[in-house]
Biopython code that builds the backbone (N, CA, C, O; Angstrom):
import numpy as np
from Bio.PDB.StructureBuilder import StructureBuilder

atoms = [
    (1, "UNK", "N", (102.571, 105.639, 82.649)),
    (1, "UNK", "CA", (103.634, 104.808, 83.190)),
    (1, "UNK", "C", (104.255, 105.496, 84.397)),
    (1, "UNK", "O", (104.118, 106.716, 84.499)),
    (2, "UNK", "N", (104.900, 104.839, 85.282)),
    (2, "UNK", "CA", (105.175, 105.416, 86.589)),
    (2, "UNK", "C", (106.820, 105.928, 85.951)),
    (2, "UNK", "O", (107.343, 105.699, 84.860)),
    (3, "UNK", "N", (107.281, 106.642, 87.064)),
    (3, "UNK", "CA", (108.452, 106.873, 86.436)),
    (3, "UNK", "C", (109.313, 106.277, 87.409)),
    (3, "UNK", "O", (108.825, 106.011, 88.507)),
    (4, "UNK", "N", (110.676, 105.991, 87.153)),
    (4, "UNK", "CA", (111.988, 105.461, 87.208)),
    (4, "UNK", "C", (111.736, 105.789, 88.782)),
    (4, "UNK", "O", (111.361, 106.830, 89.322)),
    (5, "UNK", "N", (112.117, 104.375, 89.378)),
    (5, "UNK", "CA", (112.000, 104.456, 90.946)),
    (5, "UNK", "C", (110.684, 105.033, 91.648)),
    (5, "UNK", "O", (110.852, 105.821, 92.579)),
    (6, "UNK", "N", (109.665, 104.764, 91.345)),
    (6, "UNK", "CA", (108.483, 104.916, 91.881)),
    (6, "UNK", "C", (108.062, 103.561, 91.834)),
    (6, "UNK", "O", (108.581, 102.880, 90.949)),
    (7, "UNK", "N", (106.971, 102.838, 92.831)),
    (7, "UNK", "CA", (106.513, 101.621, 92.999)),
    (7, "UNK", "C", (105.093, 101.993, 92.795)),
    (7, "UNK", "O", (104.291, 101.071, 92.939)),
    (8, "UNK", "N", (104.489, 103.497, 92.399)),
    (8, "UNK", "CA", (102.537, 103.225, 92.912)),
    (8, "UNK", "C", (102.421, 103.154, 91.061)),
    (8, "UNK", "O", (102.946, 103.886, 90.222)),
    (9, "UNK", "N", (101.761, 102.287, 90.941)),
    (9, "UNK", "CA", (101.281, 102.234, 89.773)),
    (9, "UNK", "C", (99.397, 102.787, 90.012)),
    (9, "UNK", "O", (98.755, 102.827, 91.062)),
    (10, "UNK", "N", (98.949, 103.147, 88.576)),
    (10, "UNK", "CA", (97.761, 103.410, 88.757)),
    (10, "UNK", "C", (96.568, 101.939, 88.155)),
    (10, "UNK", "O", (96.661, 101.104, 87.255)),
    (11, "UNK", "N", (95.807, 102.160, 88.928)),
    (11, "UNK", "CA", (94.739, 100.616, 88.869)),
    (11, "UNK", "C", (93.339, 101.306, 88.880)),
    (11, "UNK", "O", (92.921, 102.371, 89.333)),
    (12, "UNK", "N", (92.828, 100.343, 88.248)),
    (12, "UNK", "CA", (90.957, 100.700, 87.958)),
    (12, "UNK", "C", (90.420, 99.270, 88.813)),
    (12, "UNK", "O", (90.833, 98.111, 88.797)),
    (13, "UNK", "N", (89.386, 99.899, 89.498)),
    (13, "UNK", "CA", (88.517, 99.337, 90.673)),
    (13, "UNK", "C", (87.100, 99.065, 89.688)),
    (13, "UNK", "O", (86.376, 100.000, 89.345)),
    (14, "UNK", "N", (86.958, 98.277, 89.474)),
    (14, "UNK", "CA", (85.496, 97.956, 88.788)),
    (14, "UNK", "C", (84.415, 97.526, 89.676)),
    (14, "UNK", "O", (84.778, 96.663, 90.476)),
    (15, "UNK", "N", (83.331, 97.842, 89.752)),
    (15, "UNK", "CA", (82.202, 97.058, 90.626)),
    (15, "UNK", "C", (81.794, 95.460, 89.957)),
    (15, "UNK", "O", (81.453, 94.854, 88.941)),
    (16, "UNK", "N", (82.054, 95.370, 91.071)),
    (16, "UNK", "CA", (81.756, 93.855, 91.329)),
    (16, "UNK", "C", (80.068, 93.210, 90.838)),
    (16, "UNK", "O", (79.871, 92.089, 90.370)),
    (17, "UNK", "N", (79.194, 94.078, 91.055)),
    (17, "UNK", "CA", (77.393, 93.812, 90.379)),
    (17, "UNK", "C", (76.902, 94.307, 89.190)),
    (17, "UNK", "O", (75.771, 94.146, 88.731)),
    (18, "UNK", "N", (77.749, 94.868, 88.761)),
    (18, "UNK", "CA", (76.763, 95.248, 87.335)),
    (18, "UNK", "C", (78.002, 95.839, 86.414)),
    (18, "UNK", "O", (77.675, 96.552, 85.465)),
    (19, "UNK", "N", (79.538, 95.559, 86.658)),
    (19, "UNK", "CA", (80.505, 95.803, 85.637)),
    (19, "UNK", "C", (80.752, 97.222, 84.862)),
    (19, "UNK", "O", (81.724, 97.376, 84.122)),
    (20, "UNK", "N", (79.703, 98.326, 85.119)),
    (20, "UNK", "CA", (80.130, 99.378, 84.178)),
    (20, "UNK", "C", (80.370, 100.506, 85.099)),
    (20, "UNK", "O", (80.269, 101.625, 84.596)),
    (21, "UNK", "N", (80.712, 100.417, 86.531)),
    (21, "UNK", "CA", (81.475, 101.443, 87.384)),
    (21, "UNK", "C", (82.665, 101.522, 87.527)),
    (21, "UNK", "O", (83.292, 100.485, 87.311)),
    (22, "UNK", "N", (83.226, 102.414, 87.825)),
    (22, "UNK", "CA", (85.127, 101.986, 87.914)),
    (22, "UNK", "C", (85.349, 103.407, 88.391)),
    (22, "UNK", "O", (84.741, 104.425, 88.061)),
    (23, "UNK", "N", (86.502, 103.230, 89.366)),
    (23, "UNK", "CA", (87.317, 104.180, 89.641)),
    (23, "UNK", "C", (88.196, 103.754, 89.455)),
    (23, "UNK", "O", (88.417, 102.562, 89.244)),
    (24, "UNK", "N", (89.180, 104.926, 89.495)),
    (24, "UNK", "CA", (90.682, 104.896, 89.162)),
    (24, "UNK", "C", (91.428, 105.480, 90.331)),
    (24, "UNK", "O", (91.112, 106.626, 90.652)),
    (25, "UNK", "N", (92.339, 104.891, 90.994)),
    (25, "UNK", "CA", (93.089, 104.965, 91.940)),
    (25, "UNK", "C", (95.056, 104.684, 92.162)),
    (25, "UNK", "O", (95.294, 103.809, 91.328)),
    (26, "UNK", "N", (95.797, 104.880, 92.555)),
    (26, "UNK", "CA", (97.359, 104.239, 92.431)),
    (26, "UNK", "C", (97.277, 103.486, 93.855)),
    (26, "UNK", "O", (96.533, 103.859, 94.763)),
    (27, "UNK", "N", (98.256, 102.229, 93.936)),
    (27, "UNK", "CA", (98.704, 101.614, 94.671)),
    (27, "UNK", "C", (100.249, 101.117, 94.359)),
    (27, "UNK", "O", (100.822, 100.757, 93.331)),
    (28, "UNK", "N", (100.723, 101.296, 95.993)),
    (28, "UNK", "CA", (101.797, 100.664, 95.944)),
    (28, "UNK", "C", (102.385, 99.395, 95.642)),
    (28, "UNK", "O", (102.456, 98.667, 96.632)),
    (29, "UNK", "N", (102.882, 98.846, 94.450)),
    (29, "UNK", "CA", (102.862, 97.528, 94.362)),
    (29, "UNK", "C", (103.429, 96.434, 95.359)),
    (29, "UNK", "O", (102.899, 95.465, 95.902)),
    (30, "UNK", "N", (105.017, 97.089, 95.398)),
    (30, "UNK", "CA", (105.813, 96.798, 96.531)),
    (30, "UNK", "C", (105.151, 96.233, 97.860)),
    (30, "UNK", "O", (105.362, 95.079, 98.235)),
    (31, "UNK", "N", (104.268, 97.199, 98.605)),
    (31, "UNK", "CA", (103.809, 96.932, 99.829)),
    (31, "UNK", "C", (102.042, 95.757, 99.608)),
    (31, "UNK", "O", (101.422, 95.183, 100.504)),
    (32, "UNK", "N", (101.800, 95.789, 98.417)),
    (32, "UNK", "CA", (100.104, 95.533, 98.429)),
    (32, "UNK", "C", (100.276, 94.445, 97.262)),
    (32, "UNK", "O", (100.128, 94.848, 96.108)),
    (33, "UNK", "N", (100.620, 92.909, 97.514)),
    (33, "UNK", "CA", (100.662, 92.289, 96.265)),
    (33, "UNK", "C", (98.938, 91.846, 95.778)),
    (33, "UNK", "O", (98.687, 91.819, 94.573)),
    (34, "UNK", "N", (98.009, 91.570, 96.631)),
    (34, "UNK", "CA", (97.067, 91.121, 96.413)),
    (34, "UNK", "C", (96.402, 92.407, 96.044)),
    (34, "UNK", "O", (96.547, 93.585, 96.371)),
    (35, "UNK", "N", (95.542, 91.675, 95.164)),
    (35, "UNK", "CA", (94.198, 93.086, 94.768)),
    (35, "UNK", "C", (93.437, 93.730, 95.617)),
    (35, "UNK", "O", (92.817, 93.055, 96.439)),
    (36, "UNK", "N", (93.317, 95.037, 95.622)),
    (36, "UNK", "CA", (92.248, 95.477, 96.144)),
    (36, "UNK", "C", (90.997, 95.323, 96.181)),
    (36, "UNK", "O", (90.488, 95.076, 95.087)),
    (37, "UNK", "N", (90.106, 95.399, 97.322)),
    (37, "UNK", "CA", (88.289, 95.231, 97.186)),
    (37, "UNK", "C", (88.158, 96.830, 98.340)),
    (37, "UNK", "O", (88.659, 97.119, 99.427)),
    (38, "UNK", "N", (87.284, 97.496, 97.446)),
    (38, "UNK", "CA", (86.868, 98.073, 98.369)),
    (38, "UNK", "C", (85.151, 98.259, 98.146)),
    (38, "UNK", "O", (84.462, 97.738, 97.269)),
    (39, "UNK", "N", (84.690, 99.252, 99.333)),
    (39, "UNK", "CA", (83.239, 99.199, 99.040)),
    (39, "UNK", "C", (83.342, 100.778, 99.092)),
    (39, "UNK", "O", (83.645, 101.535, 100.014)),
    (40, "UNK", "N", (82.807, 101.119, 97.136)),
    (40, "UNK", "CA", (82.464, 102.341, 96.914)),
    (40, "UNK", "C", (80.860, 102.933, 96.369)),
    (40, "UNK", "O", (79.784, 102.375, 96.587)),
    (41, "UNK", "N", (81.033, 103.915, 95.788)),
    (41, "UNK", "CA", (79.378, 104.109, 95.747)),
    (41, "UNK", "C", (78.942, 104.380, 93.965)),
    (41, "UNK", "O", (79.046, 105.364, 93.233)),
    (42, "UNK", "N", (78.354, 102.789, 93.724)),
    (42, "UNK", "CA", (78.066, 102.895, 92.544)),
    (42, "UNK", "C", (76.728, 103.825, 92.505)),
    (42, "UNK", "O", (75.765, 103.806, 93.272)),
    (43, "UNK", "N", (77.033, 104.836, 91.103)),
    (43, "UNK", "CA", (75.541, 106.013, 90.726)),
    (43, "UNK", "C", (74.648, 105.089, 90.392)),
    (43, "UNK", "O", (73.643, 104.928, 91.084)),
    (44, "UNK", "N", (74.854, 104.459, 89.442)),
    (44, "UNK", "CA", (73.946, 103.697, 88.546)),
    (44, "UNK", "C", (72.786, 102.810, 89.094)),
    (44, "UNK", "O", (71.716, 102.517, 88.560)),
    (45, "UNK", "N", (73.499, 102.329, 90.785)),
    (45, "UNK", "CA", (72.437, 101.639, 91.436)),
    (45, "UNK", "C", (72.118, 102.535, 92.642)),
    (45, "UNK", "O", (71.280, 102.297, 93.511)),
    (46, "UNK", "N", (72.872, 103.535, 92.558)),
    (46, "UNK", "CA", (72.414, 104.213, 93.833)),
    (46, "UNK", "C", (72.697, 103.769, 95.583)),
    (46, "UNK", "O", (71.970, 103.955, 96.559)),
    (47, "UNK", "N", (74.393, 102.961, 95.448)),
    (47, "UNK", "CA", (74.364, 102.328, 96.519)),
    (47, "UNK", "C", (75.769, 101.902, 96.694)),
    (47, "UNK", "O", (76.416, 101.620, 95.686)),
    (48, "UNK", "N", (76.453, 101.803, 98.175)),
    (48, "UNK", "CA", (77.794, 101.238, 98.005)),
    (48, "UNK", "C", (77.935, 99.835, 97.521)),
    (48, "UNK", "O", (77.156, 99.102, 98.130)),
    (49, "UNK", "N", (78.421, 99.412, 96.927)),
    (49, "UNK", "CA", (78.808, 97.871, 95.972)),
    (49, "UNK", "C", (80.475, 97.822, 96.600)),
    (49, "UNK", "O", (81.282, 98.568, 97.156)),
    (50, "UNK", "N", (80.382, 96.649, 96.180)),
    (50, "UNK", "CA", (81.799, 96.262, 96.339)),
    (50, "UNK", "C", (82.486, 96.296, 94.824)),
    (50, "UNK", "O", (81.952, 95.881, 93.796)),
    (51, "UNK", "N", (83.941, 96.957, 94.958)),
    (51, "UNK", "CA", (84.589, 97.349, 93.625)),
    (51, "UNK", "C", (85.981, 96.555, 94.110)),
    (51, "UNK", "O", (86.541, 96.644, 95.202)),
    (52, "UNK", "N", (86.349, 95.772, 92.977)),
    (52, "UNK", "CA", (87.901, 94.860, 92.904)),
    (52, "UNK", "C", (88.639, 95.390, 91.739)),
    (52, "UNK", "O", (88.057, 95.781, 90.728)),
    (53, "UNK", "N", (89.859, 95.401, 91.876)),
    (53, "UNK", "CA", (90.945, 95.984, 91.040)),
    (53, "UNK", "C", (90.437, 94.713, 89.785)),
    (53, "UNK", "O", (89.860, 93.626, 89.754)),
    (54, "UNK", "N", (91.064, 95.652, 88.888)),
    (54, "UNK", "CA", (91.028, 94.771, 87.561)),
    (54, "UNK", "C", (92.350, 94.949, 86.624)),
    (54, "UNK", "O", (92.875, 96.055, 86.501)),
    (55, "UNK", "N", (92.912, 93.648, 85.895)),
    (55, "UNK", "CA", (93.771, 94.574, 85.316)),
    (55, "UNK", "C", (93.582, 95.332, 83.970)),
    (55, "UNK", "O", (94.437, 96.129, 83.585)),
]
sb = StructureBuilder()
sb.init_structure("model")
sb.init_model(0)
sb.init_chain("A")
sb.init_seg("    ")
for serial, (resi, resn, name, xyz) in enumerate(atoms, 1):
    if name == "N":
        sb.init_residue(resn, " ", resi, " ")
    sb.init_atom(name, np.array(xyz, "f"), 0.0, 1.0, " ", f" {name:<3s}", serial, name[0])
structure = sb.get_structure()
């Protein structure tokens, strides 16, 4: 849990093609209402994928 007067909460990034990658990252809620997408590098396929916040 974040503490008292902090806005970054922490969020898990799941890949978007095959569901069993994830990173874990914080974002500011305050400034970032929409979810994140980024493009990271899933092992499993050996390749950057696109990863979206999940809750």
């Amino acid at each position: 849990m974040a503490k008292k007067g902090e806005n970054r909460e922490i969020i898990r990034l799941v890949c978007t093609e095959d569901g069993r990658s994830f990173y874990t990252t914080t974002k500011n809620k305050q400034n970032t209402k929409e979810r994140l997408e980024l493009m990271k590098y899933n092992r499993f396929l050996r390749k950057h994928t696109l990863h979206r916040e999940k809750k």
